[in-house]
C-alpha positions as CSV (number, residue, x, y, z in Angstrom):
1,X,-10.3,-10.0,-7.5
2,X,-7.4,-8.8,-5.3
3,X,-5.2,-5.8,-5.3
4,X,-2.8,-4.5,-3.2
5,X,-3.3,-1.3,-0.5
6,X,0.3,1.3,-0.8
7,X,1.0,3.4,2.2
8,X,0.0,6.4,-0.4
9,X,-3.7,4.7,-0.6
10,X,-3.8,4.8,3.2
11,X,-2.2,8.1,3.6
12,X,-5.0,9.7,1.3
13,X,-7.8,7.8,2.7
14,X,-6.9,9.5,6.5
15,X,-5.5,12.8,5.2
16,X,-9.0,15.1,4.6
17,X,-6.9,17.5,3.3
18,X,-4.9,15.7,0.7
19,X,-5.7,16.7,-2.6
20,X,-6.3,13.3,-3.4
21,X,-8.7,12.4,-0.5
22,X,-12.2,12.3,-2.3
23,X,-10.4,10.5,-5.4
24,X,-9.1,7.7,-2.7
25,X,-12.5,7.3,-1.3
26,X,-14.7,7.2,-3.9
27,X,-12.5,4.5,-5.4
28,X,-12.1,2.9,-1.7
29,X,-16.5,3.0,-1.4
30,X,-16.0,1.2,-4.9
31,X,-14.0,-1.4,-4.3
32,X,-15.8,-2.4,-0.8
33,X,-19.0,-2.0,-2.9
34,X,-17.6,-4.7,-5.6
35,X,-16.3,-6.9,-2.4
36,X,-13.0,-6.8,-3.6
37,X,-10.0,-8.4,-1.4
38,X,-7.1,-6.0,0.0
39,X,-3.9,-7.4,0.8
40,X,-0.8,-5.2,2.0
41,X,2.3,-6.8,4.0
42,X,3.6,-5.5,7.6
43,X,6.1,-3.1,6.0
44,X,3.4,-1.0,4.7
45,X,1.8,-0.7,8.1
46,X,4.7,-0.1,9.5
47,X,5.7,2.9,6.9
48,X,1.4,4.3,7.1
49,X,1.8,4.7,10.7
50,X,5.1,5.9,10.7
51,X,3.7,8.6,8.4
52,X,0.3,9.1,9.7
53,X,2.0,9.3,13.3
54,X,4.2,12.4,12.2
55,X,1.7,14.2,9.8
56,X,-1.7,13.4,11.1
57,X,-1.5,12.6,14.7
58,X,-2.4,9.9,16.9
59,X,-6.1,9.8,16.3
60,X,-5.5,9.8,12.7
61,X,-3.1,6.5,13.5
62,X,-6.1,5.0,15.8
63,X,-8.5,5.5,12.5
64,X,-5.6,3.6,10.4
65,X,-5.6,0.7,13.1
66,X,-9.6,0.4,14.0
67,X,-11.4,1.4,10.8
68,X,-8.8,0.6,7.7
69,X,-6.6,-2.6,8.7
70,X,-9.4,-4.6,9.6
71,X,-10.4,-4.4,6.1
72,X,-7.2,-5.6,4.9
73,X,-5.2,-8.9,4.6
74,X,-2.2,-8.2,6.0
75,X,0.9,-10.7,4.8
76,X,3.8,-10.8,7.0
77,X,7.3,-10.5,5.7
78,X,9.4,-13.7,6.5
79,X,13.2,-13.6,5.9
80,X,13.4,-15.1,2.6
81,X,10.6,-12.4,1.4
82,X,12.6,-9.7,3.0
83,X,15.8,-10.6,2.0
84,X,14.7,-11.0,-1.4
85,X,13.0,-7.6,-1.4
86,X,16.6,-5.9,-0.5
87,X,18.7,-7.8,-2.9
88,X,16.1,-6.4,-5.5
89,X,16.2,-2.7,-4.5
90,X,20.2,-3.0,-4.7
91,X,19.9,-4.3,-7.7
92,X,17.5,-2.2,-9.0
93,X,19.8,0.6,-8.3
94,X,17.0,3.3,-7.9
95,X,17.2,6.0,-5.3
96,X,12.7,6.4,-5.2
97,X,11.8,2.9,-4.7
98,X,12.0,2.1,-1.0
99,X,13.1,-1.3,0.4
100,X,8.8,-1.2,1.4
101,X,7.7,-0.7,-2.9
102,X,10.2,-3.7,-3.7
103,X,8.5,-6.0,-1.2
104,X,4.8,-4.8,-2.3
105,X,6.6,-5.7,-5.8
106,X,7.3,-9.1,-4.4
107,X,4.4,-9.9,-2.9
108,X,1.9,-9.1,-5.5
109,X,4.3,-11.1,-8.1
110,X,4.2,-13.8,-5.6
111,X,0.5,-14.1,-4.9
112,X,-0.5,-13.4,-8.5
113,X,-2.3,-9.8,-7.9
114,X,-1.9,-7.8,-10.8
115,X,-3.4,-4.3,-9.5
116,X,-2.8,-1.8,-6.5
117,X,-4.1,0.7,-5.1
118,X,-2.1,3.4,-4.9
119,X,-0.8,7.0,-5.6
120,X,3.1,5.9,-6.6
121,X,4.0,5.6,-10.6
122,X,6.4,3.0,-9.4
123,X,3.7,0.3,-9.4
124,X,2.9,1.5,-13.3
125,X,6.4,1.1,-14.5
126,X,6.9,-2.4,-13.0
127,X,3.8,-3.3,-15.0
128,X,0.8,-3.1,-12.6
129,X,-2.3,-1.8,-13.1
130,X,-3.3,0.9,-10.9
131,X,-6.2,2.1,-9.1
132,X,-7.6,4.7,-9.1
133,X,-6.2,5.7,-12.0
């Protein structure tokens, strides 16, 4: 099966000190271990290293890029996809989810994938299953 990686997955993988470190990668082993597929989109990466950049460092960024993103299908956001994304967060009209959530939204709607892998309730309320729960 397939789920999608959140920025929050990949922040807690790099981030030893995170209190949900050992939680992200004992689920991370398992999900390697049971050869399941990751997908995450190009905002996403843009929004981890963003993040990892300005908390972790730069080797933390060059563990993001060499070790983790190989692992994962990354979709790129066309237009339509990010346009559609925006008009949803407007119309959604909520202040926490990021332009980034509505387009993981979007893309696991699109592509059928009905869990993620994450550390944001968002995912939850808009009906996904989430992982590692």
């Amino acid at each position: 099966m397939t789920l999608l990686v959140d920025t929050s997955a990949f922040f807690a993988l790099l981030d030893m000190d995170d209190h949900r470190h050992d939680q992200a990668a004992r689920a991370f082993a398992g999900l390697q271990v049971a050869g399941e597929s990751l997908v995450s989109h190009e905002y996403v990466v843009v929004e981890t290293i963003a993040l990892v950049q300005r908390r972790l460092g730069m080797d933390a960024v060059r563990r993001f890029v060499d070790d983790l993103l190989p692992l994962v299908e990354i979709e790129w956001v066309d237009p339509a996809l990010h346009a559609s994304a925006r008009e949803a967060m407007l119309a959604g009209r909520q202040r926490g989810i990021s332009l980034v959530d509505w387009t993981s939204f979007l893309v696991m709607r699109r592509r059928g994938i009905g869990r993620a892998f994450a550390f944001d309730d968002d995912f939850a309320a808009q009906g996904f299953t989430v992982l590692p729960g």
